[in-house]
C-alpha positions as CSV (number, residue, x, y, z in Angstrom):
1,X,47.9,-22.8,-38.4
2,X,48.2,-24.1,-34.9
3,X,48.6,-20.3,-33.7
4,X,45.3,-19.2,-35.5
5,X,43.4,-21.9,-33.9
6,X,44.4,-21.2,-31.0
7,X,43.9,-17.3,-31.6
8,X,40.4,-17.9,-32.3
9,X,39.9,-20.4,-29.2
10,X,40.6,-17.3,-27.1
11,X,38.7,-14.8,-29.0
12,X,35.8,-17.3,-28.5
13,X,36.3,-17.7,-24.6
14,X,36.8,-13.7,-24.4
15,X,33.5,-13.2,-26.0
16,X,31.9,-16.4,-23.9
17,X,33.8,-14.4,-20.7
18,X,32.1,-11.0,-22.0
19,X,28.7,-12.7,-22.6
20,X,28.9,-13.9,-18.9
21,X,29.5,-10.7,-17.5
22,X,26.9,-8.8,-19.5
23,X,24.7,-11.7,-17.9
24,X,25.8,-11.8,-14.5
25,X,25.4,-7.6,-15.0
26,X,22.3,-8.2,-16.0
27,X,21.2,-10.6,-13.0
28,X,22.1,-8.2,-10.9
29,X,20.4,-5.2,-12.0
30,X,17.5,-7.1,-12.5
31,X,17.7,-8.1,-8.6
32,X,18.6,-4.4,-7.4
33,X,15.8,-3.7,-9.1
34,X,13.3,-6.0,-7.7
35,X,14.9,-5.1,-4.0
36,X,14.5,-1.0,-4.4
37,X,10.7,-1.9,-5.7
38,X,10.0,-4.4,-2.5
39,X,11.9,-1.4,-0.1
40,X,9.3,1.5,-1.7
41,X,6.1,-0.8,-1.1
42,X,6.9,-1.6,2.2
43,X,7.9,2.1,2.4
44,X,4.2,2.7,1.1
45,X,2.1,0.7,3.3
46,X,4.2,1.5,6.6
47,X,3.3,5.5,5.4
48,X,-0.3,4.8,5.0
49,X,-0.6,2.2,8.1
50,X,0.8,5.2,10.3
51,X,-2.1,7.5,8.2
52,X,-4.4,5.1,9.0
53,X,-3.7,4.3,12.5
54,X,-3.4,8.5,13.0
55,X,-7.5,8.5,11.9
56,X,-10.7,8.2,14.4
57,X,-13.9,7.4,13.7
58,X,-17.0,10.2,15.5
59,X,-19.5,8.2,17.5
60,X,-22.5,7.6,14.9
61,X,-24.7,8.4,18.0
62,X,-23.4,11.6,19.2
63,X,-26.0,14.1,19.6
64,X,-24.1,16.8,18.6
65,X,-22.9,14.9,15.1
66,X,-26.8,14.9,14.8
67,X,-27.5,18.2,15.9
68,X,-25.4,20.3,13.2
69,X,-27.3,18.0,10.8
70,X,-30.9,18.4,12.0
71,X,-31.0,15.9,15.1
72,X,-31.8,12.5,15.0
73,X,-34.6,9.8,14.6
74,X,-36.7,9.7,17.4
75,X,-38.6,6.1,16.8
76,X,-41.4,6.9,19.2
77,X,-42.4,10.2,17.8
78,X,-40.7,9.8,14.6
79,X,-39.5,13.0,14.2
80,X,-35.6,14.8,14.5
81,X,-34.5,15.8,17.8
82,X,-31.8,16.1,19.6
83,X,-31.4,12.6,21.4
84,X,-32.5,14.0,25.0
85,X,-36.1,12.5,25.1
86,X,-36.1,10.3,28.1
87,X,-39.0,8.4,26.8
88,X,-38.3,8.2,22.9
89,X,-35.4,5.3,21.6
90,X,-33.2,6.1,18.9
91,X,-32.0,2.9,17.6
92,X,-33.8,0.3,15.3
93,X,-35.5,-2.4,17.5
């Protein structure tokens, strides 16, 4: 009787042992996990940071921007020119 008890104490601390591992498996899948997503976001906003960085933004006041598309507002005749009119302004006051 004392050698079945003792049987079954160390089927129960195998299976406690194999519950462990299946945890501690577990842990660290979960973690690997959590590390490859945190490397491919950081992956993703270094790529589109170097995008970003590789982008310029055209002068809004450049007369040839405004000449492909008609000219631009001249405020003292109020008409589309070219930006060359020494006496006209071409901003808002």
């Amino acid at each position: 009787m004392i050698s079945s008890r003792s049987g079954t104490e160390s089927e129960h601390k195998a299976c406690w042992a194999r519950k462990m591992d299946y945890s501690n498996i577990t842990r660290k899948l979960v973690k690997s996990l959590f590390e490859t997503i945190r490397i491919l976001l950081r992956f993703l906003s270094e790529t589109l940071g170097l995008l970003a960085k590789g982008t310029t933004v055209r002068d809004t006041n450049d007369a040839t921007n405004h000449a492909v598309r008609g000219g631009v507002l001249n405020y003292r005749t109020g008409k589309l020119d070219d930006g060359t009119d020494p006496y006209g302004w071409y901003e808002r006051d």
